[in-house]
C-alpha positions as CSV (number, residue, x, y, z in Angstrom):
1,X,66.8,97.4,79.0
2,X,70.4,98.5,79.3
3,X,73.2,96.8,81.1
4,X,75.0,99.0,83.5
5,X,78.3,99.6,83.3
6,X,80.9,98.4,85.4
7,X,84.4,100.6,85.8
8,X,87.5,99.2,84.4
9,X,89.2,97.9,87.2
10,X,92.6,99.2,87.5
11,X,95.1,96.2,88.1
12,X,97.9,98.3,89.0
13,X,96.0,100.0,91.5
14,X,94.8,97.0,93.4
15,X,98.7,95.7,93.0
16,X,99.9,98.6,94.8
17,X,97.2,98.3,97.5
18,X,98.7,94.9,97.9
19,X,102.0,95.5,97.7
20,X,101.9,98.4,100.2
21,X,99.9,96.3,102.9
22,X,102.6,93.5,102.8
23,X,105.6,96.1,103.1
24,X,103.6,97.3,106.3
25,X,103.0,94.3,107.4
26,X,106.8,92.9,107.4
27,X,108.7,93.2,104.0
28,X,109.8,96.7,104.1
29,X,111.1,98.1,101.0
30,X,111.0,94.7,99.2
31,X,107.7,95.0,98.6
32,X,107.4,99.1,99.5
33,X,109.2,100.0,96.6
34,X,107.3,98.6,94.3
35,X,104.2,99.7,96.0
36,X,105.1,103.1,95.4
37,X,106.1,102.1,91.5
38,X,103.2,100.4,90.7
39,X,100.9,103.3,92.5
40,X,102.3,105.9,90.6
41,X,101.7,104.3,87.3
42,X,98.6,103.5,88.0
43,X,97.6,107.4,88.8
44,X,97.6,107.4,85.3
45,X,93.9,105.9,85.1
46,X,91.2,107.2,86.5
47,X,89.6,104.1,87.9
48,X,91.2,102.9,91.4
49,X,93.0,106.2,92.2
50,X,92.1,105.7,95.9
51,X,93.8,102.6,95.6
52,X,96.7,103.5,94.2
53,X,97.1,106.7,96.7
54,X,96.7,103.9,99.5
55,X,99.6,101.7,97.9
56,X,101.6,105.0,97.2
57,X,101.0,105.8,101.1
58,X,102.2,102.5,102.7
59,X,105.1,101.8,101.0
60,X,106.2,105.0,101.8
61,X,105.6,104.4,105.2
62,X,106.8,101.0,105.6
63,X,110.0,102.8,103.9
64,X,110.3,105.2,106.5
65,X,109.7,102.9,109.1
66,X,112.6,100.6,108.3
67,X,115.0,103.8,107.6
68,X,114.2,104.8,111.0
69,X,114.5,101.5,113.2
70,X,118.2,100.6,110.9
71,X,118.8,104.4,112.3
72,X,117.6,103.4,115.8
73,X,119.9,100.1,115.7
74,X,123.2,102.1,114.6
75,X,122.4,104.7,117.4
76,X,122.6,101.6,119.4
77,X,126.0,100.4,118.2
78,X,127.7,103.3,118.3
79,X,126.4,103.9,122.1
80,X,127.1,100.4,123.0
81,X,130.8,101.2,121.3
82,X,131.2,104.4,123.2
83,X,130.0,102.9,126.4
84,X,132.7,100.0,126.2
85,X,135.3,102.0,125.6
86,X,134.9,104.4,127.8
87,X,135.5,101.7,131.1
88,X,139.0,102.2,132.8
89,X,141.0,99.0,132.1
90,X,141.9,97.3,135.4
91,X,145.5,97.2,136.0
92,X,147.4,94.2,135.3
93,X,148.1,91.4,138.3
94,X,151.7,90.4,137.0
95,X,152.9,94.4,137.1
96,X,155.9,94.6,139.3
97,X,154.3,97.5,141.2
98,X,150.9,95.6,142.1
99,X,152.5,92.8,143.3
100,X,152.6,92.7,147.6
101,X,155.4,90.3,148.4
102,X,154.2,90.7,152.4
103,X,151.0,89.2,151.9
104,X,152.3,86.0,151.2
105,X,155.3,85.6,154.2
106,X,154.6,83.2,156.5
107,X,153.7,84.9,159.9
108,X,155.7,82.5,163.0
């Protein structure tokens, strides 16, 4: 009786599986980048090509998700810039012109 025969697992693969889940789940491109790295290469083997298609994925994701929240966060600057600037400044108390010498005479 014959054995069957496992596939070859594909290290890369599952490494990019990995890598792609952490980047979603909080790293970002530290681990994204890789994700996407590691999946590519290990398109080159048959075995574990959903794998590496799902590590490919997420790190791109996780990618674009971080690009757009730092976009978000600048948008937020620069408003918040804009908005401060844009208040009239008060005019100042020790001005000659703002300063009412009758509201401090003694009345008899």
């Amino acid at each position: 009786m014959t054995k069957p025969v496992q596939p070859e697992a594909n290290n890369l693969a599952i490494a990019s599986l990995v890598l792609g889940i952490l980047s979603i789940f909080g790293m970002g491109p530290l681990t994204g980048i890789p994700a996407i790295i590691t999946g590519f290469m290990a398109l080159k083997n048959p075995a574990g090509k959903g794998m590496a298609i799902a590590g490919i994925v997420t790190g791109s994701l996780s990618i674009v998700l971080v690009m757009f929240i730092l976009l978000f966060v600048l948008l937020l600057v620069a408003l918040g810039a804009f908005a401060a600037s844009s208040y009239d400044t008060p005019p100042a108390m020790d001005a000659p012109d703002s300063f009412d010498s009758s509201f401090y005479q003694q009345r008899a």
